[in-house]
C-alpha angles and dihedrals in degrees: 000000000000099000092171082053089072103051099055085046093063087047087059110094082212116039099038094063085064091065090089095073088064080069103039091050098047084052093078089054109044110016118234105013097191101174102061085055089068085063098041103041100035104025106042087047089043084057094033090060096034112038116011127093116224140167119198089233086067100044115108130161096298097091080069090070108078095043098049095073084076091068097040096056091042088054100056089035083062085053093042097057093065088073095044130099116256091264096039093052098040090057086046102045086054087048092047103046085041082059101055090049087057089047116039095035099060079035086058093054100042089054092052082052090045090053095047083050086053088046093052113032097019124216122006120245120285095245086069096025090115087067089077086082087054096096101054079067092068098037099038090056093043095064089045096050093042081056102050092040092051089051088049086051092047086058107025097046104026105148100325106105103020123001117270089000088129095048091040089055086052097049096047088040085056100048087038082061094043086054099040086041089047084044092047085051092066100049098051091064097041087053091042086048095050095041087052096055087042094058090068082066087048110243114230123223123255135150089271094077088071077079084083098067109058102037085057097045099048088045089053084048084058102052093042084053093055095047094056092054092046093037079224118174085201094057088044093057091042084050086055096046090049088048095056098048100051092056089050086045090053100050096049089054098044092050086052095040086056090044088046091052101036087055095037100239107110103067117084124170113186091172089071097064084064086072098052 
């Protein structure tokens, strides 16, 4: 409807980083959306490198955004190859794995200069302090993807091209799980600690708070994951207390996010002023 909207949007150094949750949300709908990766992964960046202005005191876990979609879609590519023909999964379990590569590995890099952010200038503004949850989304999501995609190799490869590759994938996509879970790990008490200092300075709502939703979710997918592989009565409580408070999480969003709209107050767009 408002084309020249979009644009400015992606000149924004803000805004445009929130263009990767077009892709993670239609995941869930229609399973590997390959093209909008091409926008989220290559453009942002692009504009991210090349016109964007940026200082390493402002930065926070939304520079994570554009780049998770690869994992995501990895990751459901992964889930998606165990319905497909021989030919068909084969060609979907490379691009895939060629996809988390592009993925967690940028996402990799972005969260060391996070933490060297955190080291230096200490803990973003409240107004972003939920985006400390942000990197359990890409790690969270990585262990689960490594984990699918080492279950379609398992399958899909076997023995055919070089002996116990199958079985070999699986094995490294399992203790890849276990590192960026046990990473994840770290990061969820390092958020929950800084949120709970933050909440003495009353953090306002915003949409960003909806950040809290996803990386928890796809970190939850992970340990249940694991779980499942190790058959652990201690990963299935930590899945169940993740659940819960996930949903908990949900709910409280969700009724804000209905207040916020209903009073017109939630809704903030800092690209427009650009136009004026």
């Amino acid at each position: 409807m408002f084309p020249g909207i979009f644009m400015l949007m992606m000149k924004h150094p803000a805004q445009s980083m929130f263009v990767g949750t077009i892709p993670m949300g239609l995941t869930t709908i229609t399973n590997y959306t390959t093209i909008v990766l091409i926008d989220n992964c290559f453009l942002v960046p692009y504009y991210f490198i090349v016109h964007h202005a940026h200082a390493l005191e402002t930065m926070n876990g939304t520079w994570l955004l554009p780049i998770v979609p690869a994992v995501v879609t990895a990751a459901s590519g992964g889930l998606l190859c165990h319905y497909l023909d021989q030919t068909k999964a084969l060609v979907i379990l490379i691009i895939s794995y060629i996809t988390m590569g592009v993925g967690l590995l940028l996402a990799l890099s972005i969260i060391v200069i996070y933490f060297y952010r955190l080291a230096i200038h200490k803990l973003p503004p409240k107004e972003v302090i939920i985006s400390a949850f942000l990197p359990l989304g890409p790690l969270g999501q990585g262990a689960y993807g490594m984990i699918q995609l080492g279950s379609g190799a398992q399958l899909i490869l076997g023995d055919r091209y070089i002996s116990g590759l199958g079985n070999t994938a699986y094995g490294i996509g399992f203790i890849s799980a276990l590192l960026l879970w046990g990473y994840g790990l770290w990061y969820l008490v390092i958020a929950i600690c800084s949120v709970g200092i933050t909440l003495k300075q009353k953090i306002p709502f915003n949409m960003g708070w909806w950040g809290l939703t996803f990386p928890l979710g796809v970190y939850t997918a992970a340990t249940l994951a694991i779980a499942k592989i190790l058959d652990s009565m201690f990963f299935y409580v930590l899945t169940s207390i993740f659940t819960c408070s996930l949903v908990i999480l949900w709910i409280i969003v969700a009724i804000k996010t209905i207040i916020g709209a209903a009073t017109g107050k939630l809704f903030l767009a800092p690209c427009l002023s650009m136009v004026q």
